[in-house]
C-alpha positions as CSV (number, residue, x, y, z in Angstrom):
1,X,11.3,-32.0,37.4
2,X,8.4,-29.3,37.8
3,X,5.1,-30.0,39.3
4,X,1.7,-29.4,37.8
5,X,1.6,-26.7,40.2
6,X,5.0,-25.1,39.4
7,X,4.4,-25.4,35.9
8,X,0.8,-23.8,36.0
9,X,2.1,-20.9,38.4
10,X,4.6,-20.1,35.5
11,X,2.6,-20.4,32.5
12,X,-0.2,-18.1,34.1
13,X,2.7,-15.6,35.0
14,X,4.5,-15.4,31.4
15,X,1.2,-15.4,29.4
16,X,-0.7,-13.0,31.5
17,X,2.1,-10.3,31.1
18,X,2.3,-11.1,27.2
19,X,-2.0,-10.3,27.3
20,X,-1.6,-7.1,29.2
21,X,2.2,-5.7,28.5
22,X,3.1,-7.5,25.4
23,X,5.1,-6.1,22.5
24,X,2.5,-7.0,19.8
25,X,3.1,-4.0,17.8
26,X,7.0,-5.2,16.9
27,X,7.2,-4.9,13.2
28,X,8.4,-8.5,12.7
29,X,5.6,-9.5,15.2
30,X,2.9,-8.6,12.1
31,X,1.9,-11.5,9.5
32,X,1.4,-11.0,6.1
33,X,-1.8,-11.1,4.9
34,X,-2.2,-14.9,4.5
35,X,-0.9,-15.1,8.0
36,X,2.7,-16.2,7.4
37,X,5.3,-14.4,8.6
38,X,8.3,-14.0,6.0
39,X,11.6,-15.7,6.9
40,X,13.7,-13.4,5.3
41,X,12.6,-10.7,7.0
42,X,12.3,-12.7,10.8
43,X,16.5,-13.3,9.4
44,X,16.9,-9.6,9.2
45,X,15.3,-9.0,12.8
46,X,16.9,-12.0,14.6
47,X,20.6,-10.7,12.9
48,X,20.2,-6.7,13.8
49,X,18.8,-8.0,17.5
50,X,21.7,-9.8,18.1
51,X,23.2,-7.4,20.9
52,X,21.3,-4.3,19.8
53,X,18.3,-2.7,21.9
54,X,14.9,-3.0,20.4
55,X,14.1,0.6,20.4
56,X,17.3,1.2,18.2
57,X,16.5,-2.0,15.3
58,X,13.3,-0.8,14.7
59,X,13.7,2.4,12.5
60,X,16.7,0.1,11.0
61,X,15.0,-2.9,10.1
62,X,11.8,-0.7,8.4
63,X,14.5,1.2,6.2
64,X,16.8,-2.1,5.7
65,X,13.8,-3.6,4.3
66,X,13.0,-0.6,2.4
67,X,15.6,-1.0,0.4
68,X,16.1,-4.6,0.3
69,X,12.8,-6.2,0.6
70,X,14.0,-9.7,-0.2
71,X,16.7,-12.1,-0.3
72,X,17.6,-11.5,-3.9
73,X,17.7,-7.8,-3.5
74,X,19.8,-7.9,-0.8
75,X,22.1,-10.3,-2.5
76,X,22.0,-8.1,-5.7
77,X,23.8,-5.3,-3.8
78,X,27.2,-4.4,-2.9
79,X,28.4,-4.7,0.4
80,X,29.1,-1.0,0.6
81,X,25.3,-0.6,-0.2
82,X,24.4,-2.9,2.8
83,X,27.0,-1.1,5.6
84,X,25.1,1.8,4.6
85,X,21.9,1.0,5.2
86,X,23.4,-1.0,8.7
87,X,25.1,2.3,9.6
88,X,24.0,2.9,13.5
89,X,23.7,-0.7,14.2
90,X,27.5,-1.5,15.2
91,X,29.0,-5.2,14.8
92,X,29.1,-4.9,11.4
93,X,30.1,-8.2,10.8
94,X,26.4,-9.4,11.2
95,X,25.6,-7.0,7.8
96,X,28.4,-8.8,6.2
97,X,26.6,-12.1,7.2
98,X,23.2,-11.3,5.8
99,X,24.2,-10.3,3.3
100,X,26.0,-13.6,2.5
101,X,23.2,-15.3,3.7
102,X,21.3,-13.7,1.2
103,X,23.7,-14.6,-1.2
104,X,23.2,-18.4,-0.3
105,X,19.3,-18.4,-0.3
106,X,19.0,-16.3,-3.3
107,X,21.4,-19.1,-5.3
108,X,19.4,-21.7,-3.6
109,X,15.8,-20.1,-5.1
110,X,14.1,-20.7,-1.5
111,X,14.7,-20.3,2.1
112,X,15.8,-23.3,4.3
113,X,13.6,-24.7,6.9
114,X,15.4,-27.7,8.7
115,X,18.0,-27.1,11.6
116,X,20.9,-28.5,9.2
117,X,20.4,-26.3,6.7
118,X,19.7,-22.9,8.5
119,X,23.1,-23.9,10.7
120,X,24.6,-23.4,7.1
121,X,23.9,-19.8,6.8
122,X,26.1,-17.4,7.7
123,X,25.9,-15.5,11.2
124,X,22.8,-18.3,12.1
125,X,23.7,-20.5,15.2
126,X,21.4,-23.0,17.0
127,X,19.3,-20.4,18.6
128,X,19.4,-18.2,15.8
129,X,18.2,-21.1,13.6
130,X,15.6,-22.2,16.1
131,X,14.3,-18.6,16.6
132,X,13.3,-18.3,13.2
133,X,12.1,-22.5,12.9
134,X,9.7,-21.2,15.8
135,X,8.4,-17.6,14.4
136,X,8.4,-18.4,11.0
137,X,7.4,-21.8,11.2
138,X,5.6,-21.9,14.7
139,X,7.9,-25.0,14.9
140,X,7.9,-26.1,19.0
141,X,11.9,-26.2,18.9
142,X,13.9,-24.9,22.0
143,X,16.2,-22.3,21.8
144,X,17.7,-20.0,24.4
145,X,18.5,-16.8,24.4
146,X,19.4,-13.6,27.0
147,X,15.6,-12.7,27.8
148,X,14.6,-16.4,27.8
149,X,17.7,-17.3,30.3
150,X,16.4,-14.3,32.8
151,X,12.9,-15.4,32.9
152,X,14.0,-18.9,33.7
153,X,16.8,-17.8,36.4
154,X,14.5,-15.2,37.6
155,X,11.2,-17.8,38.6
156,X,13.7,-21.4,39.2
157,X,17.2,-20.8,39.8
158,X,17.3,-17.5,42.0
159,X,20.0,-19.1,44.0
160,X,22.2,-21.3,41.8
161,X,25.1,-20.1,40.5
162,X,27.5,-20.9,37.0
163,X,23.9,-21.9,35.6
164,X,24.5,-23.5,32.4
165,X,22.5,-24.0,29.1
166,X,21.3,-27.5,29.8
167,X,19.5,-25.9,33.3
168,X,17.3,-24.0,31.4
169,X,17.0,-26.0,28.6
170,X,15.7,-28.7,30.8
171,X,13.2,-26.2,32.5
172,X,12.0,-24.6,29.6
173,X,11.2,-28.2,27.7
174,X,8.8,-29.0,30.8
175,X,7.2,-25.9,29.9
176,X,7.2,-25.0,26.1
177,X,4.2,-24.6,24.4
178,X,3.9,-26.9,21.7
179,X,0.0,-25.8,20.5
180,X,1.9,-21.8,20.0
181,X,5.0,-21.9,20.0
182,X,5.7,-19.0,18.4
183,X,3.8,-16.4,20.6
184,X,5.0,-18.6,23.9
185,X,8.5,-17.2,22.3
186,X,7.3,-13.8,22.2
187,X,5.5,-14.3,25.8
188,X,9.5,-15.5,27.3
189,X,10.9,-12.4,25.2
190,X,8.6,-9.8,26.2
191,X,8.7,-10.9,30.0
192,X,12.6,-11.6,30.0
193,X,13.7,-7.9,28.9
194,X,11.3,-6.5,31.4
195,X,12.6,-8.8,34.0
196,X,16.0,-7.1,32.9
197,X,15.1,-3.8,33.7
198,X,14.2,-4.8,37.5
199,X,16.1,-7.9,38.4
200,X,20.0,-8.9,36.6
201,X,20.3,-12.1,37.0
202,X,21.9,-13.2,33.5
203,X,25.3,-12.7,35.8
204,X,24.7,-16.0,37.1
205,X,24.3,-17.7,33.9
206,X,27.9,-19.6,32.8
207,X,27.3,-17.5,29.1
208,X,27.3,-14.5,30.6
209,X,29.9,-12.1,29.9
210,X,30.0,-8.8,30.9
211,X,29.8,-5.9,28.0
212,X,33.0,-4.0,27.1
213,X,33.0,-0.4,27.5
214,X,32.2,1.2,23.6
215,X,34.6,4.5,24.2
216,X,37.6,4.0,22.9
217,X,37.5,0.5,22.3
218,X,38.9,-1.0,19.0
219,X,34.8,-1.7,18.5
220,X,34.6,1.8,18.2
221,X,37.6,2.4,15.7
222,X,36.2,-0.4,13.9
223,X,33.1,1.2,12.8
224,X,34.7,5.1,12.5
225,X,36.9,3.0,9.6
226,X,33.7,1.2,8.3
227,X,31.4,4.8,8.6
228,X,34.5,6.5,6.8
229,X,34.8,3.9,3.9
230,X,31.5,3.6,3.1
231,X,32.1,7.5,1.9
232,X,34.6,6.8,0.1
233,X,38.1,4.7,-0.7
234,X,40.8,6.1,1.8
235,X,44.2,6.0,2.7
236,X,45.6,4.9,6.1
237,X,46.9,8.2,5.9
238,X,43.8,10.1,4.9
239,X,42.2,7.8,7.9
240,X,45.0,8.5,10.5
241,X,44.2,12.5,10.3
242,X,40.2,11.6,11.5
243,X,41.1,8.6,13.6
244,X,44.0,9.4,16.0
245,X,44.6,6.1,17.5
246,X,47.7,3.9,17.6
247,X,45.5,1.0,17.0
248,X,44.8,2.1,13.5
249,X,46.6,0.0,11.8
250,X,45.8,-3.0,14.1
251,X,42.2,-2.4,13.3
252,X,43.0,-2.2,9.3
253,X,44.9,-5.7,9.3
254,X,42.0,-7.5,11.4
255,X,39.8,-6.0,9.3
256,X,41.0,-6.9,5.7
257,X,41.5,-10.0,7.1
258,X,38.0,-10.4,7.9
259,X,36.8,-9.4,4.4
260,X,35.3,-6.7,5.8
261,X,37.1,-4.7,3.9
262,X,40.0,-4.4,0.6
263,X,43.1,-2.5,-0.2
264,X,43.4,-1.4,-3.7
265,X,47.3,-0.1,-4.2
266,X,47.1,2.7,-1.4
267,X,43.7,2.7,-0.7
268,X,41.2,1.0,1.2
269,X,37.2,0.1,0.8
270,X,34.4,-1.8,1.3
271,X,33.8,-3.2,-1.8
């Protein structure tokens, strides 16, 4: 258990970098003009953040919203119209999830607020779901994620090892701000990913896991296929003269299978 003293030292530390180095700018960061922030858009950010740098969602996100400014536009277009729009993002499975979770909340006629029924939405786990219960809703939930784990490691646990989720969980319910929640969130994000650029100490966190090298990984054949269909329908054939890999056809069969994309006769595409 924290003291008083340990808890103050903390709070004064994460909320006077949020004053002076905060990202307050962050597109998603900005209300409407009644002061509510719209979930479907705080989905779209928490989706194309998932493993993705911040300087390389922004110009997505403004253009993905562009183009599909709401749920029901989003779920009124074909999946071949969302990869292209997500083209530069990578993981491509998270486009295929919003825009099913688009699907669902356009059907629904209104976007889900409690824990059970975010959890139903595709490509939304617990922290996903309590992300946007706390930005959206300013709703003092906990929720962990990379930047949060770091701050907590970083200022309680320099020396622990294997640290699990219920460590910092239990640490960051002693110190949550229930009165703001939702800027105490952006406070622990903004502070966590600078954290990340001096210290590393997400490696001794037990969900850590190390990224795999991009260059010539299946994760890259995968989206040369994807960038390729979204063109047009091709052949494995047609593919195999771009894509000179003897995984191709490995990467096509975990691929249909995923929905992420069809074969027509000969040919395949995304829609």
């Amino acid at each position: 258990m924290l003291t008083l003293r340990e808890k103050k030292l903390f709070l004064e530390q994460v909320w006077s970098y949020y004053q002076h180095d905060g990202r307050h700018d962050l597109p998603w960061r900005i209300p409407r003009e009644d002061g509510s922030f719209d979930p479907y858009s705080i989905l779209v950010s928490e989706l194309m953040l998932q493993q993705t740098q911040v300087v390389r969602v922004i110009p997505k996100y403004e253009t993905f919203l562009a183009r599909f400014p709401s749920a029901g536009a989003l779920a009124a277009a074909t999946f071949g119209e969302v990869l292209v729009q997500w083209q530069g993002l990578g993981y491509n499975r998270r486009a295929k999830f919003l825009w099913q979770a688009a699907k669902l909340i356009s059907e629904r006629g209104d976007f889900p607020t409690s824990l059970t029924e975010l959890l139903r939405l595709p490509g939304v786990g617990a922290n996903t779901a309590g992300a946007i219960q706390a930005y959206v809703f300013n709703q003092p939930v906990v929720f962990i994620e990379t930047n949060i784990r770091t701050v907590y490691i970083h200022h309680f646990l320099q020396h622990a090892e294997a640290i699990p989720d219920s460590a910092i969980r239990h640490l960051l319910e002693q110190t949550l701000d229930t009165d703001q929640p939702r800027n105490f969130y952006w406070a622990l994000m903004d502070y966590g990913a600078w954290l990340k650029t001096n210290v590393h100490t997400n490696s001794q966190s037990k969900q850590y896991v190390r990224q795999t090298k991009f260059e010539g990984s299946k994760r890259q054949i995968r989206g040369q296929v994807i960038r390729m269909l979204t063109a047009q329908p091709m052949s494995r054939a047609q593919l195999s003269t771009q894509i000179r890999d003897g995984r191709l056809n490995e990467v096509l069969h975990e691929l249909e299978t995923e929905d992420m994309i069809v074969k027509k006769r000969t040919k395949y595409s995304v829609d």
